[in-house]
C-alpha positions in Angstrom: -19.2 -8.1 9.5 -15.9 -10.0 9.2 -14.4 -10.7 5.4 -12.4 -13.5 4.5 -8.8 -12.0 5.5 -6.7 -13.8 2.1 -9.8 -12.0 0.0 -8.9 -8.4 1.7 -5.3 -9.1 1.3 -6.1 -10.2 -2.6 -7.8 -7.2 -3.4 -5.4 -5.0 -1.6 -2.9 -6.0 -3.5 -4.7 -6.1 -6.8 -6.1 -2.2 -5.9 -2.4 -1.2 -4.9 -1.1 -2.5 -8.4 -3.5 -1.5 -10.7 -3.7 2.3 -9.2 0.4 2.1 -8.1 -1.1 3.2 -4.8 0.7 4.0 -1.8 0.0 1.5 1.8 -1.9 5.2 3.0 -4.2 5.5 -0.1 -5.4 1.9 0.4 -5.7 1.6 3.9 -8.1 5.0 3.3 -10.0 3.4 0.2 -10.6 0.2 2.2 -11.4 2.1 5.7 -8.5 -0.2 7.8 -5.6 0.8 9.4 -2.0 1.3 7.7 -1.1 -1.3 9.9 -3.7 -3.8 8.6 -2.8 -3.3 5.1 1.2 -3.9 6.2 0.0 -6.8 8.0 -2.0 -8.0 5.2 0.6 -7.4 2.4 3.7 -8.7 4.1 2.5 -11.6 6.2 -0.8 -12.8 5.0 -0.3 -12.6 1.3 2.5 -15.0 0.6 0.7 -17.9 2.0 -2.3 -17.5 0.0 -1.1 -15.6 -3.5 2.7 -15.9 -3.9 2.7 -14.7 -7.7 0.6 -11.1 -6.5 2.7 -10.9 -3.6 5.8 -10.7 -5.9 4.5 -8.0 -7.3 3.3 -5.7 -4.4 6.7 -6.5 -3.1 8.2 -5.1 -5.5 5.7 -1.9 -6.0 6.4 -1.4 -1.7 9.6 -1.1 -2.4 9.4 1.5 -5.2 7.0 3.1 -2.8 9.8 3.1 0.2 12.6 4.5 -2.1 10.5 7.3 -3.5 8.8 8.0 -0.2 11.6 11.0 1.0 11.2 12.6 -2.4 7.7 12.9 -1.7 8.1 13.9 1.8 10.2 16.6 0.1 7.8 18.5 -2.1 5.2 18.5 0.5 7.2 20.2 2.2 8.0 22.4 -0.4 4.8 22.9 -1.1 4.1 23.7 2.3 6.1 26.4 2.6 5.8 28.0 -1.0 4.9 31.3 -1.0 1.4 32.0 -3.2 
């Protein structure tokens, strides 16, 4: 069953700021592809919320600039000894 795309992309955005989620926590909360939710957030959303999409902008790229420090300590963690 097919939702109304601007709803997913409304929610998506609403879930994303709310929980300060990353694009690979919502597209597992709302079963879709990473792709989807990129799709969704950067294309579909301006034309149908402009004010949210503002704010998922700017919470992407938070998410982009933090994303290598992240990266890092699951790395470190990954190699830690117990």
């Amino acid at each position: 069953m097919k939702e109304n795309i601007e709803e997913r992309a409304c929610r998506l955005a609403v879930y994303m700021i709310e929980n300060r989620a990353t694009v690979r926590a919502a597209a597992q909360k709302f079963g879709i592809s990473k792709s989807t939710v990129h799709k969704d957030l950067s294309e579909r959303l301006p034309l149908c919320n402009r004010v949210l999409y503002d704010q998922v902008k700017t919470l992407l790229e938070r998410n982009k600039a933090e994303r290598h420090i992240r990266g890092g300590m699951a790395t470190r963690n990954k190699f830690k000894p117990p």
